[in-house]
C-alpha positions as a Markdown table, in Angstrom:
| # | Residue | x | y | z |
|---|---|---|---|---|
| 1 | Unk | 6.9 | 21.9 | -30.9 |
| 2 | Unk | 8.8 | 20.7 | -27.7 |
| 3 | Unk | 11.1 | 23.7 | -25.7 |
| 4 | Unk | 14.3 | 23.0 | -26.4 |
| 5 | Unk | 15.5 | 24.2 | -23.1 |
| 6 | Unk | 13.1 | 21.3 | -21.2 |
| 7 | Unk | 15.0 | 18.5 | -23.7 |
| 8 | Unk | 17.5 | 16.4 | -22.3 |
| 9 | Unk | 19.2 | 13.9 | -25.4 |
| 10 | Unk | 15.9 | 11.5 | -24.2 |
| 11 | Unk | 13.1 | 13.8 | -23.1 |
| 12 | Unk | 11.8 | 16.0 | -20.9 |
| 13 | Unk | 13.1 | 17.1 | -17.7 |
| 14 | Unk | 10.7 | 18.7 | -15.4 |
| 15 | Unk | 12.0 | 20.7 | -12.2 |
| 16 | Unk | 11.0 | 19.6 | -8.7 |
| 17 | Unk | 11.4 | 21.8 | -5.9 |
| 18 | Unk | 13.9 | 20.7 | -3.2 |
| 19 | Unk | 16.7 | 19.7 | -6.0 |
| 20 | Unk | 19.4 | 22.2 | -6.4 |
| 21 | Unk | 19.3 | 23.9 | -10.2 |
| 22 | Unk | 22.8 | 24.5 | -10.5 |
| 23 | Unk | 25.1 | 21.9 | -9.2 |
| 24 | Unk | 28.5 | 23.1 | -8.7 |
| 25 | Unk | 30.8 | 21.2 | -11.4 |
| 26 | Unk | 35.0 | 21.3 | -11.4 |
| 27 | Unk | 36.5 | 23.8 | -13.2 |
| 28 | Unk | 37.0 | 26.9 | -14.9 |
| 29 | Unk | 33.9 | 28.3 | -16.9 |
| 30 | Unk | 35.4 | 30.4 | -19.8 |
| 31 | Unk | 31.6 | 31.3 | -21.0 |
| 32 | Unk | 29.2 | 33.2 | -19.3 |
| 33 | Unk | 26.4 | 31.9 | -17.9 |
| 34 | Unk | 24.1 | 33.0 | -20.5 |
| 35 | Unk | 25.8 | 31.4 | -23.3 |
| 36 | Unk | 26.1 | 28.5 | -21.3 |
| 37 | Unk | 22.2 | 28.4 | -21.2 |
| 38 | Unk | 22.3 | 29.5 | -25.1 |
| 39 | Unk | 25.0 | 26.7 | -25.4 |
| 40 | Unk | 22.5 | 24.2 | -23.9 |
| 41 | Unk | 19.5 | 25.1 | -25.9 |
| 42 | Unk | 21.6 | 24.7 | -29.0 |
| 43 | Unk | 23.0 | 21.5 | -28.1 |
| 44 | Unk | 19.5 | 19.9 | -27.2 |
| 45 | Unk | 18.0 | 21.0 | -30.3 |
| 46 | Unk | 20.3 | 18.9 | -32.3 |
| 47 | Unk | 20.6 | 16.1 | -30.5 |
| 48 | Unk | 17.3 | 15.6 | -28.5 |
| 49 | Unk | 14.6 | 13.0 | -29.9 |
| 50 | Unk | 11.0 | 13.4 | -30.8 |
| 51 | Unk | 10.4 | 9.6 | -30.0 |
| 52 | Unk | 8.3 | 8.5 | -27.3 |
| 53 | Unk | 11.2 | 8.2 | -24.0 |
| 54 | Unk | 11.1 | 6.1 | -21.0 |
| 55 | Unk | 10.2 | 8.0 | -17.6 |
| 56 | Unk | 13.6 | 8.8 | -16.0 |
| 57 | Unk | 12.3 | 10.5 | -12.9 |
| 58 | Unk | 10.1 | 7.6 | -11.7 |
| 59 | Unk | 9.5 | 5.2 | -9.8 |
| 60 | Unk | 10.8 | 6.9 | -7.2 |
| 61 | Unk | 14.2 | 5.2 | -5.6 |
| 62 | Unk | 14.6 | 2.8 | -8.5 |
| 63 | Unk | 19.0 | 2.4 | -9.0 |
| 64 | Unk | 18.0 | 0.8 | -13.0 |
| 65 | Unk | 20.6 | -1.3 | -14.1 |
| 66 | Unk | 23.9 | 0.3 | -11.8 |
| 67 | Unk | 22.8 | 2.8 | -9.3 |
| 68 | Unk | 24.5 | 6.2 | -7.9 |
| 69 | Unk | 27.2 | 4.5 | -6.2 |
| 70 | Unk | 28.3 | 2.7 | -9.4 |
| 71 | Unk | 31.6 | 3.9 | -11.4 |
| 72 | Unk | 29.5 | 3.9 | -14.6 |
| 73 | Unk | 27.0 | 6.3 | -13.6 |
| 74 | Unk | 30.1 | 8.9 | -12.7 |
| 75 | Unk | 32.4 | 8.3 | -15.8 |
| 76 | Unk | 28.7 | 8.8 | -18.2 |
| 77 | Unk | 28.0 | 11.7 | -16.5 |
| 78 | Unk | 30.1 | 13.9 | -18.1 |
| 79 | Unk | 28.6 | 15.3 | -20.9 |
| 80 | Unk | 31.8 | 16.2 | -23.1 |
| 81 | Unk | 33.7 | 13.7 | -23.4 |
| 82 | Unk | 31.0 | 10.9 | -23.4 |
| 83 | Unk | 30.6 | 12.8 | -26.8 |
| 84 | Unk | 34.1 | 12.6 | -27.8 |
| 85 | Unk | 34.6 | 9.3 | -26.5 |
| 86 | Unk | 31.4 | 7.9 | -28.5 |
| 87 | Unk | 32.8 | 9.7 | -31.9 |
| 88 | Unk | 36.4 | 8.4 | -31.1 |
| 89 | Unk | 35.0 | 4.6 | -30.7 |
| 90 | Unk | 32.8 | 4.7 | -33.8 |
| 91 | Unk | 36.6 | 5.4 | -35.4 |
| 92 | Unk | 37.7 | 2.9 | -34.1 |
| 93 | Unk | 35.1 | 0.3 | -34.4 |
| 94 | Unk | 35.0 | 1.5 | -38.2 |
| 95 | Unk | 38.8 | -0.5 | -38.4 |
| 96 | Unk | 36.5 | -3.8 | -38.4 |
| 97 | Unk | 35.6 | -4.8 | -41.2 |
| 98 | Unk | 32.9 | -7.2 | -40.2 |
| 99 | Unk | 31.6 | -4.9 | -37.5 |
| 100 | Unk | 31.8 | -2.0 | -39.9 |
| 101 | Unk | 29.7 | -3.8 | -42.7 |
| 102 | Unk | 26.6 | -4.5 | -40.2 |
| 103 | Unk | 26.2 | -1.0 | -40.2 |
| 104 | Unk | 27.0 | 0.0 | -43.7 |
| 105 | Unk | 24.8 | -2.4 | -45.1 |
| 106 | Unk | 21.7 | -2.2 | -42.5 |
| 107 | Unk | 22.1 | 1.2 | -40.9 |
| 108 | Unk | 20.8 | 4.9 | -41.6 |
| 109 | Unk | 24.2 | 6.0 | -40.9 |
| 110 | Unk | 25.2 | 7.0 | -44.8 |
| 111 | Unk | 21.7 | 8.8 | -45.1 |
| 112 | Unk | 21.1 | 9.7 | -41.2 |
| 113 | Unk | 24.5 | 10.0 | -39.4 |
| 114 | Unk | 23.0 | 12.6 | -37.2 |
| 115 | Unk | 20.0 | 10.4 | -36.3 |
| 116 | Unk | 23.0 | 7.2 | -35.9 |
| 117 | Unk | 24.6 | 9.1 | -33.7 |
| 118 | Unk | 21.1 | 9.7 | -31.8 |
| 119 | Unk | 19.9 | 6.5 | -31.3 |
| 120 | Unk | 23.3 | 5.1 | -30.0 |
| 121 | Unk | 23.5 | 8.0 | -27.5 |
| 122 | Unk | 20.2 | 7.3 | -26.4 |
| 123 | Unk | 20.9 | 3.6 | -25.8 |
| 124 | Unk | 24.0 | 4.3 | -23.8 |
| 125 | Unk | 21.5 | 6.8 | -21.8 |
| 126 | Unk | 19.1 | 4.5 | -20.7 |
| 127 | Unk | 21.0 | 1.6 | -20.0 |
| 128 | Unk | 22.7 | 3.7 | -17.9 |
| 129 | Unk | 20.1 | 5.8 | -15.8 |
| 130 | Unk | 16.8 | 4.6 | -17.0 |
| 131 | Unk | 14.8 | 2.6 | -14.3 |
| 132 | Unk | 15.1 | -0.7 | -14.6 |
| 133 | Unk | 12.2 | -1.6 | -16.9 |
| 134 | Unk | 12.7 | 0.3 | -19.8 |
| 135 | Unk | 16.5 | -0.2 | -19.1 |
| 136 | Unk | 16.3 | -4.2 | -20.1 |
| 137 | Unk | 13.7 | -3.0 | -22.3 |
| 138 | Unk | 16.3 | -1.1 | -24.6 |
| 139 | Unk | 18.6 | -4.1 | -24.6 |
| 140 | Unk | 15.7 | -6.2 | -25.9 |
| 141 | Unk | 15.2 | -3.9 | -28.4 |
| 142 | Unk | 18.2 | -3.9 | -29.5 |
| 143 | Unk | 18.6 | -8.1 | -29.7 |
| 144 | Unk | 15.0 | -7.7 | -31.7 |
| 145 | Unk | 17.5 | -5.1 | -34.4 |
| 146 | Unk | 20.4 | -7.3 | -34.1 |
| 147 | Unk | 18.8 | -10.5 | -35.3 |
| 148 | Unk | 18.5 | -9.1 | -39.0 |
| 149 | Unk | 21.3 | -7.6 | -38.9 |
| 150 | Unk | 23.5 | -10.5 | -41.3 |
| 151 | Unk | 25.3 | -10.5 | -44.5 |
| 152 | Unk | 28.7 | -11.2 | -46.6 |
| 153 | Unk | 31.3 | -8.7 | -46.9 |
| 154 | Unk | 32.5 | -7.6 | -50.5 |
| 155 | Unk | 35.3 | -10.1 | -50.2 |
| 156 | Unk | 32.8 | -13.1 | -49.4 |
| 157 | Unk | 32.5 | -13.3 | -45.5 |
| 158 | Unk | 29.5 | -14.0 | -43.5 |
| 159 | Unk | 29.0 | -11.8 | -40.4 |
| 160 | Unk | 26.1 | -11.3 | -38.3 |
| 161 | Unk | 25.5 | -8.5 | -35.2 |
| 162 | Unk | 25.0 | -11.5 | -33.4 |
| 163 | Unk | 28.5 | -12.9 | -33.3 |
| 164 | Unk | 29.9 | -13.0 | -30.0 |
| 165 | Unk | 33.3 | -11.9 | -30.8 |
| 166 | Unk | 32.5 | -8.9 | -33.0 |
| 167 | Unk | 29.8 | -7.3 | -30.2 |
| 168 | Unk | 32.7 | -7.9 | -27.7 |
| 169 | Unk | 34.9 | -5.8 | -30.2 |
| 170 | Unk | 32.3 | -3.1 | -30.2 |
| 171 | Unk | 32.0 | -3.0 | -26.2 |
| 172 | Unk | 35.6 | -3.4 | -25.6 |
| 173 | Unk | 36.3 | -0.1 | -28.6 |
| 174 | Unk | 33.6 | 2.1 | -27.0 |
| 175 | Unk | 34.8 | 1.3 | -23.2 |
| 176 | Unk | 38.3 | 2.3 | -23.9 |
| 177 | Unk | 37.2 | 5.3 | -25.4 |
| 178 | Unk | 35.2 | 6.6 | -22.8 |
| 179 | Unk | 38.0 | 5.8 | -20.1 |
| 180 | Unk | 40.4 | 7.6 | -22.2 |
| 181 | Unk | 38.4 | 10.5 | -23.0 |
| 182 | Unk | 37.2 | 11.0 | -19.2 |
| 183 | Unk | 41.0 | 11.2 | -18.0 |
| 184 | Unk | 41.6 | 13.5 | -21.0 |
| 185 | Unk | 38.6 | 15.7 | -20.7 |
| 186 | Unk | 37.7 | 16.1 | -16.8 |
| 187 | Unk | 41.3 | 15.6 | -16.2 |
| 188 | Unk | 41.3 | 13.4 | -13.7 |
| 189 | Unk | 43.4 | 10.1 | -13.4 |
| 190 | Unk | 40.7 | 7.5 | -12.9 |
| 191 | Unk | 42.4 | 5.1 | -10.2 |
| 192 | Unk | 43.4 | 1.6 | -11.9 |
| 193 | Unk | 40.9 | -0.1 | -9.4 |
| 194 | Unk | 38.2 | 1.7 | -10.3 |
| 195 | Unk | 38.4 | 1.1 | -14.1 |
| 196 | Unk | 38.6 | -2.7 | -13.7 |
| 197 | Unk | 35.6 | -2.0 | -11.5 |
| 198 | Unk | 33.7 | 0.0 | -14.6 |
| 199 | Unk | 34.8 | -2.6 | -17.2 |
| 200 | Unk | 33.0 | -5.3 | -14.7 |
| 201 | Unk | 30.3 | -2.8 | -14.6 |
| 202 | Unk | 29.5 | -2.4 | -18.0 |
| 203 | Unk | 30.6 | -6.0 | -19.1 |
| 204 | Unk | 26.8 | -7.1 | -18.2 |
| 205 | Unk | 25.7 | -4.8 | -21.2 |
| 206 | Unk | 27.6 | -6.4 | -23.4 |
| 207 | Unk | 27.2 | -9.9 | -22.3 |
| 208 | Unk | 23.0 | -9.4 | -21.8 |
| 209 | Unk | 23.4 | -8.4 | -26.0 |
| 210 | Unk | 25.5 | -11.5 | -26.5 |
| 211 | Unk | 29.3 | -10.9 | -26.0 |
| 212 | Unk | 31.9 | -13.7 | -24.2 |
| 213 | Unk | 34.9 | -13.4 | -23.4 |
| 214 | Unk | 34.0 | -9.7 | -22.5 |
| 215 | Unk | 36.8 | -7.6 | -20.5 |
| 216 | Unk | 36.1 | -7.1 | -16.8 |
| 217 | Unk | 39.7 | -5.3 | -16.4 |
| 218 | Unk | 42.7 | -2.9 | -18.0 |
| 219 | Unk | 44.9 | -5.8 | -18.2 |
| 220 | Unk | 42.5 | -8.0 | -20.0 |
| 221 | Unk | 40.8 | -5.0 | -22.4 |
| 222 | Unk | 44.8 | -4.2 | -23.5 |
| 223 | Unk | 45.2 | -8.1 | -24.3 |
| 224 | Unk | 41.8 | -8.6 | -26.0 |
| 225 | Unk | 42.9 | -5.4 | -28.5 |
| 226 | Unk | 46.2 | -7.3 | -28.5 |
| 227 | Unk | 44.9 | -10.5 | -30.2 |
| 228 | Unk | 42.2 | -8.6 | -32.4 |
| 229 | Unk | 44.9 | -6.2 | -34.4 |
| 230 | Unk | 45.4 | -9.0 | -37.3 |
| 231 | Unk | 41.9 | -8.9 | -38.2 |
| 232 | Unk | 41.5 | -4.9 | -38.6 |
| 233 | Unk | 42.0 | -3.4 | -41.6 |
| 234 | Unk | 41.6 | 0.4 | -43.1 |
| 235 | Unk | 39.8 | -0.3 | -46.0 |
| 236 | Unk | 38.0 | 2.1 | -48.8 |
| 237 | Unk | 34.6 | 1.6 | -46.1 |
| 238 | Unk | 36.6 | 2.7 | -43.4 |
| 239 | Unk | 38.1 | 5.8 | -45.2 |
| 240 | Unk | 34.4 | 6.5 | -46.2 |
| 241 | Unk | 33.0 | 6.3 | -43.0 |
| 242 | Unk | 36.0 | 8.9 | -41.3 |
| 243 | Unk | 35.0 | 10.9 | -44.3 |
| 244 | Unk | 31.1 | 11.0 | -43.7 |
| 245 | Unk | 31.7 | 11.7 | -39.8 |
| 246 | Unk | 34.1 | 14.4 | -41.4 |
| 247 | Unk | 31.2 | 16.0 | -43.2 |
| 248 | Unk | 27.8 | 15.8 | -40.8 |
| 249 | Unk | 26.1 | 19.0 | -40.9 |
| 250 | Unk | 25.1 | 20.0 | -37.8 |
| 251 | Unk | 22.6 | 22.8 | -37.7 |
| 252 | Unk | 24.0 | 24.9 | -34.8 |
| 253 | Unk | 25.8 | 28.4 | -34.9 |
| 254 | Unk | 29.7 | 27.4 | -35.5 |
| 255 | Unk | 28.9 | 23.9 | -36.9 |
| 256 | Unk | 31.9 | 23.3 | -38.6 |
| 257 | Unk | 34.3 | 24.4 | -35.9 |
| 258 | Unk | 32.4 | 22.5 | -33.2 |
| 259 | Unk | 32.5 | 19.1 | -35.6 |
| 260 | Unk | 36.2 | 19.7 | -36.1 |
| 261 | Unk | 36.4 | 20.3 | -32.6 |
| 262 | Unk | 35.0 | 17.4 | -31.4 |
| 263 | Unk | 36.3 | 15.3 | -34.0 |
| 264 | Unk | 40.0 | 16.3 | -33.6 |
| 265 | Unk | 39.6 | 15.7 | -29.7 |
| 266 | Unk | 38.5 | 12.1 | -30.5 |
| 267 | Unk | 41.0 | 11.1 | -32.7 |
| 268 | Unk | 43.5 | 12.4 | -30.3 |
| 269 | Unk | 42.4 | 10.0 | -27.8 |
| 270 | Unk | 43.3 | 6.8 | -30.4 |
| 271 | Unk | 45.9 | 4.2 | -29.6 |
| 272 | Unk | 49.1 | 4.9 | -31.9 |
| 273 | Unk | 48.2 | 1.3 | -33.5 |
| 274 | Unk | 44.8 | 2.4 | -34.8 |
| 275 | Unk | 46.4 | 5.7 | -36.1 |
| 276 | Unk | 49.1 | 4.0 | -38.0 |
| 277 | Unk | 46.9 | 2.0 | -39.4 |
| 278 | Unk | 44.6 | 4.8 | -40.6 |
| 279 | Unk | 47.8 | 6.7 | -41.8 |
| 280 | Unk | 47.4 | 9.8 | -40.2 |
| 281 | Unk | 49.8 | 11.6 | -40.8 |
| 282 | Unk | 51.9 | 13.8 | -38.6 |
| 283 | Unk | 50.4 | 17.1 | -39.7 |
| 284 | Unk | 46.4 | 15.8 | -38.9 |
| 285 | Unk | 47.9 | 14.2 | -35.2 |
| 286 | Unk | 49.1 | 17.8 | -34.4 |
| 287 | Unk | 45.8 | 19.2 | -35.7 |
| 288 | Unk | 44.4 | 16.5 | -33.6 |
| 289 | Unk | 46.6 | 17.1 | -30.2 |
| 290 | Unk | 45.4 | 20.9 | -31.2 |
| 291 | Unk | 41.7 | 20.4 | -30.6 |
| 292 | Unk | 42.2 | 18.2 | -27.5 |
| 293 | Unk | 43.9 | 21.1 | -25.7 |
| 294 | Unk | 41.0 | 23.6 | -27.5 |
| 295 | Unk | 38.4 | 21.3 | -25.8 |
| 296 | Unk | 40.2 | 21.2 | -22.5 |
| 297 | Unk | 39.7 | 24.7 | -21.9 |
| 298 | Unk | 35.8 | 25.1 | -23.1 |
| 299 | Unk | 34.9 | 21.0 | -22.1 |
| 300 | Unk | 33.7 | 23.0 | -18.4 |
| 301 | Unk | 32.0 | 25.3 | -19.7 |
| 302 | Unk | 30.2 | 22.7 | -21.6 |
| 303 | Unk | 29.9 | 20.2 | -18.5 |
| 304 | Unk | 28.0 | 22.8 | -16.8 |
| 305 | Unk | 25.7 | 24.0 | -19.6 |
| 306 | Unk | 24.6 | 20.6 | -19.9 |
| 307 | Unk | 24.5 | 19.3 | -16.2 |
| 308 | Unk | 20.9 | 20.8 | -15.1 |
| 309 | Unk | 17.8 | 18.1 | -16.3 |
| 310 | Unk | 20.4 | 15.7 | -18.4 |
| 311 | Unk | 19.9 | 12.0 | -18.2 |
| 312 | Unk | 22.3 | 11.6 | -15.2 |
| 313 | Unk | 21.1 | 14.9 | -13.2 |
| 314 | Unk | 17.4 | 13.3 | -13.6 |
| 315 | Unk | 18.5 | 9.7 | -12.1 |
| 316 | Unk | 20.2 | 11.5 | -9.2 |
| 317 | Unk | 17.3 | 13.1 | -8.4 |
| 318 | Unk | 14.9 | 10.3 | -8.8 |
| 319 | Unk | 17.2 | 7.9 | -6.5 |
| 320 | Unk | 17.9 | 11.2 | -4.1 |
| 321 | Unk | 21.7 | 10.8 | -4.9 |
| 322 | Unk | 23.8 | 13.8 | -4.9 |
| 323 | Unk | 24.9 | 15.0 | -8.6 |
| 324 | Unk | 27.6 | 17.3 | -8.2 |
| 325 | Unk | 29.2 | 14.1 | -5.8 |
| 326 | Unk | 29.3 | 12.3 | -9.3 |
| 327 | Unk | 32.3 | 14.2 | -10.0 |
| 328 | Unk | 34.3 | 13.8 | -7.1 |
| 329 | Unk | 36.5 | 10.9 | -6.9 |
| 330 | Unk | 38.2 | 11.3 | -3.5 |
| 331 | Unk | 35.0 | 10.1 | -2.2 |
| 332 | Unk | 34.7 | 7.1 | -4.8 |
């Protein structure tokens, strides 16, 4: 059985001597630096894979797909709300009903949420800080999955995981949600330059799995939302799908109150269109706003805990970049 305290959400994470153990993150640390490390183990446990992973520590000086200097590598290095942002887009991606039946009808997510939410962490991961090869390897795979991946909705439309316009609706949700949820989490203001620049960034994931049209700034990710709101709809699979993400069971100490956590602080980050639409009402959006501030005050304690041999900490090191510089912006 692997050590969950050598796990990172992709594989091991051997030390090398010369790279500094504990980077020193922003912010206040509310737990001690024991439970951190107990915080850590815990949080591996779940969400670390058994699979075979790609080597992130070599070759030596390989960037992969965007390199240290890139706005992507900083915004995914935060271990919090990358989690909060990926649970508040799969909400918000669930408001598509074409989108949402791909994965309803050809997914594990029903049976396997936990291992759902795996997989699609893991591809975020190694697009992002994987060398190169098994980088564009992870997007082939993915074209390989997407090419089955067709059907007809109950009320008699086609769709397919290969339509342009519904993969750009999936980039464009989970983008948002990460540049809202970094702002919200690390608190910092993420200059308006910068987030074009990230939305150019990542725009070659999306178009390399078949988007157009794909959003390379603010100003044309708030009009692309603009002209997609008539086809979204909150539907009985939508209200299903909020219900199942409700419900995972997470086998941690706290499991409950950590999924409500986390939860809460996602849906907090949603546009007000999205929540009208759901009907949430007043009472959950205060519950909601609750959470975020809960997950202010603990999200540094949790940045830290998971800093040392993650995904991001490992590319650093491979391309001898500087982690702890991944969080300061003044220098961006």
């Amino acid at each position: 059985m692997r050590d969950p305290d050598d796990m990172t959400l992709d594989g091991r994470a051997p030390h090398r001597d010369g790279y500094s153990r504990h980077p020193r993150l922003p912010g206040l640390k509310l737990l001690p630096r024991p439970m951190r490390r107990h915080l850590r183990r815990e949080v591996l446990a779940v969400l670390s894979r058994d699979a075979p992973a790609p080597d992130y520590d070599m070759p030596l000086g390989d960037p992969g797909l965007f390199g240290p200097g890139s706005v992507t590598w900083k915004i995914h290095a935060d271990f919090p709300s990358m989690m909060v942002g990926g649970l508040a887009s799969l909400m918000l991606q669930a408001l598509h009903p074409l989108a949402l039946a791909g994965v309803w009808d050809h997914s594990s997510f029903r049976t396997d949420t936990l291992g759902r939410l795996r997989n699609t962490s893991a591809f975020v991961g190694r697009t992002t800080y994987a060398p190169r090869v098994p980088a564009e390897a992870a997007i082939e795979r993915v074209l390989s999955i997407h090419h089955a991946v067709r059907g007809t909705t109950p009320d008699g439309r086609a769709y397919s995981a290969d339509d342009p316009h519904l993969l750009t609706w999936v980039h464009c949700a989970e983008c948002w949600c990460f540049l809202r949820a970094y702002e919200a989490y690390c608190g910092v203001r993420i200059p308006p330059g910068l987030q074009d620049r990230y939305l150019a960034e990542v725009a070659r994931i999306a178009e390399a799995l078949g988007a157009r049209g794909v959003p390379k700034s603010v100003a044309q990710l708030d009009a692309f939302f603009a002209t997609v709101q008539p086809e979204l709809a909150f539907d009985a699979r939508t209200r299903d799908t909020l219900e199942i993400l409700g419900s995972i069971r997470l086998p941690i100490p706290f499991a409950g109150f950590s999924r409500d956590l986390f939860l809460g602080a996602a849906a907090a980050l949603l546009p007000e269109w999205a929540l009208d639409l759901m009907g949430r009402s007043r009472l959950r959006r205060w519950r909601d706003h609750g959470a975020a501030h809960a997950l202010r005050l603990v999200a540094p304690s949790v940045r830290d805990a998971m800093a040392e041999g993650g995904l991001a900490w490992r590319a650093c090191r491979r391309t001898g970049a500087d982690y702890a510089a991944l969080f300061k912006w003044t220098d961006a």
